[in-house]
Residue frames as qw, qx, qy, qz and C-alpha x, y, z in Angstrom:
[[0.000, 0.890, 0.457, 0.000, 0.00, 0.00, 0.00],
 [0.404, 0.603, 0.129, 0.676, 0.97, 3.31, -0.79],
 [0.259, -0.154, -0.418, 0.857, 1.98, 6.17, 1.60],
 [0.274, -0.181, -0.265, -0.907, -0.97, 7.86, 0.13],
 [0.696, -0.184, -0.657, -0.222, -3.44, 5.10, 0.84],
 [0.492, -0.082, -0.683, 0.534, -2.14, 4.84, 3.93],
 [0.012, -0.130, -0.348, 0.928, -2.86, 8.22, 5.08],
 [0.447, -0.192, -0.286, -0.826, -6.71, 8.01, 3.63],
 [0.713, -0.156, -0.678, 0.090, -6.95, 5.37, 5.55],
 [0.373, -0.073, -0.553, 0.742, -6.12, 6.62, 8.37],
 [0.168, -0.084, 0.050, -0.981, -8.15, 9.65, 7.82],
 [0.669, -0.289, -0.597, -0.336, -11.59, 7.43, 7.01],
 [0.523, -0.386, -0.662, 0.374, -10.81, 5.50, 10.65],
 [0.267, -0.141, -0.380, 0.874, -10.47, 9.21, 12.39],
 [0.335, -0.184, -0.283, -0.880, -13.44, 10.75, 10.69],
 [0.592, -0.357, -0.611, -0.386, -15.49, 8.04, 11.39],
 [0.475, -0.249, -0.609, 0.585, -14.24, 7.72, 15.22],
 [0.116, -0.049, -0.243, 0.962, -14.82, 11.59, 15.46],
 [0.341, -0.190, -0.149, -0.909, -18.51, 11.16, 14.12],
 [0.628, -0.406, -0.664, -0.006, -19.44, 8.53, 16.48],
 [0.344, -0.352, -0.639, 0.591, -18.67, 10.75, 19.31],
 [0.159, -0.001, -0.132, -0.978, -20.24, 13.37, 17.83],
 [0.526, -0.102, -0.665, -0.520, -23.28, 11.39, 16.95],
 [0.832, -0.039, -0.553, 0.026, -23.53, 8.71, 19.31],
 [0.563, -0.114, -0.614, 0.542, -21.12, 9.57, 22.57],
 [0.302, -0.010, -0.455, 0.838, -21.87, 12.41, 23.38],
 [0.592, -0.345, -0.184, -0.705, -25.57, 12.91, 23.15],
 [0.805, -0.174, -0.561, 0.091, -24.98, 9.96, 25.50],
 [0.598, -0.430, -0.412, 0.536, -22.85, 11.31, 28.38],
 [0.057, 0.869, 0.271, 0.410, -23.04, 14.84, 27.22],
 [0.643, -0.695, 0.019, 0.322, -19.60, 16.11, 28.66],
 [0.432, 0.901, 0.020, 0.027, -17.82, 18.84, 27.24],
 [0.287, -0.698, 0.597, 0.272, -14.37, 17.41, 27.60],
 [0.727, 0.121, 0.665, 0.119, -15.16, 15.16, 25.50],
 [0.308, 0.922, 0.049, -0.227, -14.91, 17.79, 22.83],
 [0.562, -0.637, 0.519, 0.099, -11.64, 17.58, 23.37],
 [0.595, -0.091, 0.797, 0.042, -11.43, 14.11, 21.98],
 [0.547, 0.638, 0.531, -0.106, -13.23, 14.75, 19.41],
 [0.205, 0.936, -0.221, -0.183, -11.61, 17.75, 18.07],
 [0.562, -0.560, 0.606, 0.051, -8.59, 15.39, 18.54],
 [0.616, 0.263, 0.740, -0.065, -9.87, 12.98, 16.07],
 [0.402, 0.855, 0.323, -0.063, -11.05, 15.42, 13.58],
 [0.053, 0.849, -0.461, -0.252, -7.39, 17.28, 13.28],
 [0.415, -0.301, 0.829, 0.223, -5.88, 13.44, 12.36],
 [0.553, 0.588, 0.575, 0.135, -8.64, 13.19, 9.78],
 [0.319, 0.930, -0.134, -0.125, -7.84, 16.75, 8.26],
 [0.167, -0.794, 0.500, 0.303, -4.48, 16.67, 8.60],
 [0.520, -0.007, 0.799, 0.303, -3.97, 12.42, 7.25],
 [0.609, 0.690, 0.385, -0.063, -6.61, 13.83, 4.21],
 [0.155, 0.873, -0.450, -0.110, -4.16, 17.09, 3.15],
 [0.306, -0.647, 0.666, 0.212, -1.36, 14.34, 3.72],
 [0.618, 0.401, 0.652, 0.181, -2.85, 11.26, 1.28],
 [0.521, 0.833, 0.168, 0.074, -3.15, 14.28, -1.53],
 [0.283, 0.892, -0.333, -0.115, 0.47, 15.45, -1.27],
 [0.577, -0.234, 0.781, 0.050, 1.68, 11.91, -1.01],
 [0.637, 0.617, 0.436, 0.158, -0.19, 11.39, -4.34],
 [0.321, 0.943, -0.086, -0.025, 1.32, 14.55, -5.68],
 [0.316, -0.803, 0.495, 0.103, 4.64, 13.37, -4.58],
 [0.695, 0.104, 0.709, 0.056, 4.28, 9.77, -5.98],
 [0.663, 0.596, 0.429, 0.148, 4.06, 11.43, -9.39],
 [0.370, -0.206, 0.017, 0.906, 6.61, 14.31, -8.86],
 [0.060, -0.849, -0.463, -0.248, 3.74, 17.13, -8.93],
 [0.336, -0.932, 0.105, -0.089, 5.42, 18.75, -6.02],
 [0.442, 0.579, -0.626, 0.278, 9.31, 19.25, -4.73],
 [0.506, 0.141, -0.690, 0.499, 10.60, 17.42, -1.78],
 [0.292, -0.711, 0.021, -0.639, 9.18, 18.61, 1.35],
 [0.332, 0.332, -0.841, 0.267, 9.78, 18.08, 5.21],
 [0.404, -0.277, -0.843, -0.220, 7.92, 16.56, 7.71],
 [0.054, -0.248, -0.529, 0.810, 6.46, 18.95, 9.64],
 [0.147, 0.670, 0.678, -0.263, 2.85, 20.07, 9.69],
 [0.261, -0.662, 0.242, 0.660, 4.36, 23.51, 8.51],
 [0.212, -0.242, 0.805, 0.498, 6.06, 22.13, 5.55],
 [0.186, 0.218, 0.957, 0.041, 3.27, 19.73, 4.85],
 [0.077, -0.723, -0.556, 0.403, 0.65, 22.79, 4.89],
 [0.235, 0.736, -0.154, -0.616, 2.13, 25.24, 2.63],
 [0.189, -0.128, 0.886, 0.404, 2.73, 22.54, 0.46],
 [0.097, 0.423, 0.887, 0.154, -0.58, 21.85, 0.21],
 [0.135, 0.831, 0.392, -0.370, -2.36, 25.24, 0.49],
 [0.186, 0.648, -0.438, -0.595, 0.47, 26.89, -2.63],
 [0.104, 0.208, -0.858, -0.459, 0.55, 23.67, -4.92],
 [0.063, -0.243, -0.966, 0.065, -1.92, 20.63, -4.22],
 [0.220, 0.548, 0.768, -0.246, -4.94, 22.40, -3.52],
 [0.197, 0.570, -0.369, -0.707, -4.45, 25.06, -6.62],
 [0.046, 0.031, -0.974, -0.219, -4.02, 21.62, -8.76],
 [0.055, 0.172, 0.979, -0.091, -6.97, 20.68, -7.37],
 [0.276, -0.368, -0.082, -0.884, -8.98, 23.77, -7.24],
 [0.385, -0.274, -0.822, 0.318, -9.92, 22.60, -3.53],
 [0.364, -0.870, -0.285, -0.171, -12.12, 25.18, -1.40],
 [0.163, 0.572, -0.405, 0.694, -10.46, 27.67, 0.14],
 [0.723, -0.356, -0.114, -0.581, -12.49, 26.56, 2.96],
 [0.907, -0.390, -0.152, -0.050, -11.07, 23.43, 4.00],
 [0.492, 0.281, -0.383, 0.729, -7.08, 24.67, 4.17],
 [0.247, -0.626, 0.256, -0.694, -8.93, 27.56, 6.53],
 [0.823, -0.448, -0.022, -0.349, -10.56, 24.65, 8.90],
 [0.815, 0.067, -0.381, 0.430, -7.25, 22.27, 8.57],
 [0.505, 0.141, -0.434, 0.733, -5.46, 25.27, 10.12],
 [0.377, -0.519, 0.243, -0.728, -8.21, 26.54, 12.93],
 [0.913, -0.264, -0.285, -0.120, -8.56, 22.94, 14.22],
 [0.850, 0.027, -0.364, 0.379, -4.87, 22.90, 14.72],
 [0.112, 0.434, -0.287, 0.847, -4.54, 25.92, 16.24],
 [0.714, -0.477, -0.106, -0.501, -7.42, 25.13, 18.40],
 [0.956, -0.170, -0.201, 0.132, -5.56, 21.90, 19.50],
 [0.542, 0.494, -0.083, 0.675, -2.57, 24.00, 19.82],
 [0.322, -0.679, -0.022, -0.660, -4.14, 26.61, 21.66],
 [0.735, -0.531, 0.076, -0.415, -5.05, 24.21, 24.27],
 [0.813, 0.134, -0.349, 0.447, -1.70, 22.59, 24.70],
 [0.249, 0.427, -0.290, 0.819, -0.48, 26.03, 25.49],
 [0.320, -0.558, 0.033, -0.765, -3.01, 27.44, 27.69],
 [0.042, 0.249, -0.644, 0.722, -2.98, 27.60, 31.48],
 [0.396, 0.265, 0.471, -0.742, -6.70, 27.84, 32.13],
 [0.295, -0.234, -0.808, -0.454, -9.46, 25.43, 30.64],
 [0.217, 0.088, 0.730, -0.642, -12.91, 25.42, 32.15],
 [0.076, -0.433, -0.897, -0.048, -16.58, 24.42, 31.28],
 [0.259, 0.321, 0.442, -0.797, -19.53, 26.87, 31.09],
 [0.716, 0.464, 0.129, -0.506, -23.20, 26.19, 29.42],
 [0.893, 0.375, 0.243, 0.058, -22.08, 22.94, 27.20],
 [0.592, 0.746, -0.185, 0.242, -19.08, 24.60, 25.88],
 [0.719, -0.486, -0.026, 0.496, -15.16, 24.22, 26.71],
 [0.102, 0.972, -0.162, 0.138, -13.54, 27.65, 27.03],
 [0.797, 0.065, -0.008, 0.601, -9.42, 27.46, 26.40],
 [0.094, -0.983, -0.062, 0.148, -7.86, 30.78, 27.69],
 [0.814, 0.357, -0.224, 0.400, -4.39, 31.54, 26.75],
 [0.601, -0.122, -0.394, 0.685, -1.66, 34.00, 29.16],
 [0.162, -0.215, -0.253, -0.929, -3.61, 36.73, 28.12],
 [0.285, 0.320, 0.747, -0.508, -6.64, 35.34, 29.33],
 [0.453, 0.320, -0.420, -0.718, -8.14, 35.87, 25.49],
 [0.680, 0.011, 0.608, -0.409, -11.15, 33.06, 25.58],
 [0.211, 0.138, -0.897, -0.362, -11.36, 30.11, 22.76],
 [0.603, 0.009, 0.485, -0.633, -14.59, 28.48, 22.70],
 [0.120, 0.180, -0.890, -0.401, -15.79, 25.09, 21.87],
 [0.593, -0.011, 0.397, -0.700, -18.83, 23.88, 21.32],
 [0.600, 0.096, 0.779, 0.152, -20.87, 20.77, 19.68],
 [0.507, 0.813, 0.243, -0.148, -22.44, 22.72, 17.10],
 [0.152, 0.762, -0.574, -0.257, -18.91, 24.39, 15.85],
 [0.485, -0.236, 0.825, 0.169, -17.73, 20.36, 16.18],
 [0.701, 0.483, 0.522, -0.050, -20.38, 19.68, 13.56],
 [0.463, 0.869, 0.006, -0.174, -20.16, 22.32, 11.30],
 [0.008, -0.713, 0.650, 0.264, -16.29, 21.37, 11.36],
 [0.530, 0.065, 0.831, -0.157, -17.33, 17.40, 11.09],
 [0.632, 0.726, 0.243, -0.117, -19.34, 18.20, 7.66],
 [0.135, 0.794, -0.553, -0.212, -16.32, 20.38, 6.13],
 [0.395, -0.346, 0.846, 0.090, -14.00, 17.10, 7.05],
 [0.608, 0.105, 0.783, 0.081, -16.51, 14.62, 5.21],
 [0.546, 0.814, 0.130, -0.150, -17.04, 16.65, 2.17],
 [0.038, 0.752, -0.643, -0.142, -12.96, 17.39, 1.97],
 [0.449, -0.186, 0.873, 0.039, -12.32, 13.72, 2.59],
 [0.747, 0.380, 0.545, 0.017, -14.50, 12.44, -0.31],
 [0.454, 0.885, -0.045, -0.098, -13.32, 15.06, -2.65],
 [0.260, -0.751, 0.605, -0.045, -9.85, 13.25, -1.73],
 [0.717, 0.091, 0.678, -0.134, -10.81, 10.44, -2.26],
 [0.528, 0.827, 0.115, -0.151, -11.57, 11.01, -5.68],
 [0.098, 0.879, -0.447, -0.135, -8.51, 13.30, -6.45],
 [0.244, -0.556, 0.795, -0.020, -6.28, 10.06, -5.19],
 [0.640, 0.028, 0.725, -0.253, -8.31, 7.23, -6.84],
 [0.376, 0.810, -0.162, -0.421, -7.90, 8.22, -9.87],
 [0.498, 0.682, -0.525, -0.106, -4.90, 6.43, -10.67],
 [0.830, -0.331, 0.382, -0.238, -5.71, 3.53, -7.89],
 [0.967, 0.226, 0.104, -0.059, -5.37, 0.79, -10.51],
 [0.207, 0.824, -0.460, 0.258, -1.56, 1.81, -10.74],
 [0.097, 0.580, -0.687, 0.427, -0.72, 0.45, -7.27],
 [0.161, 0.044, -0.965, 0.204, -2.60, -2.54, -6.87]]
């Protein structure tokens, strides 16, 4: 299996993990760390989708050389790969507010819970809110990007087995 393949893979399993707790856990225990988790889930689907399309682009020399940092990986794909592709501008914005979100809340001192939503503060004390409803609306994006990946990379399946 291809490095590409791999990484759509990967993405599928994370999408699908992130809309069962979306769906399914958390109308169930209905506990807004679990966001968290979720959001968690949803940045390994964006991020393994963006990576399966410049793995394909790389597999055909489309793009130069690139290293392996999120960084790297990210302007790769938001100047070359998703031009190519004419992707939404849309899902490069969400790839990189998820990770900053997840980011965010590495950094920050102060997390807390109020009305259904977890609030991430940073040193500043400048608030970050999460809620389920943003999870969806980011949870759609993901499965609309991810099929339109699909696609893009399946194209030339019959290549690699």
């Amino acid at each position: 299996m291809e490095k590409f393949q791999e990484a759509r893979e990967k993405a599928l399993k994370s999408l699908r993990t992130a809309d069962h707790m979306v769906s399914v856990t958390y109308g169930v225990v209905k506990d807004p760390k679990l966001l968290l988790a979720i959001v968690e889930n949803l940045n390994t689907a964006l991020q393994e989708t963006m990576n399966s399309i410049i793995y394909y682009d790389r597999l055909f020399k489309r793009i130069p050389p690139f290293q392996d940092s999120f960084e790297s990986r990210y302007n790769i794909f938001r100047l070359k790969s998703a031009r190519r592709y004419n992707l939404d501008s849309e899902y490069i914005a969400t790839i990189a507010e998820v990770k900053e979100m997840l980011d965010e809340h590495k950094k920050s001192p102060v997390e807390f819970i109020r009305n259904d939503k977890f609030v991430i503060c940073n040193d500043s004390y400048r608030m970050k809110t999460l809620s389920i409803v943003d999870i969806k609306k980011y949870i759609a994006r993901a499965k609309i990007f991810i099929q339109e990946a699909n696609i893009i990379t399946s194209k030339n399946e019959a290549l690699f087995g």
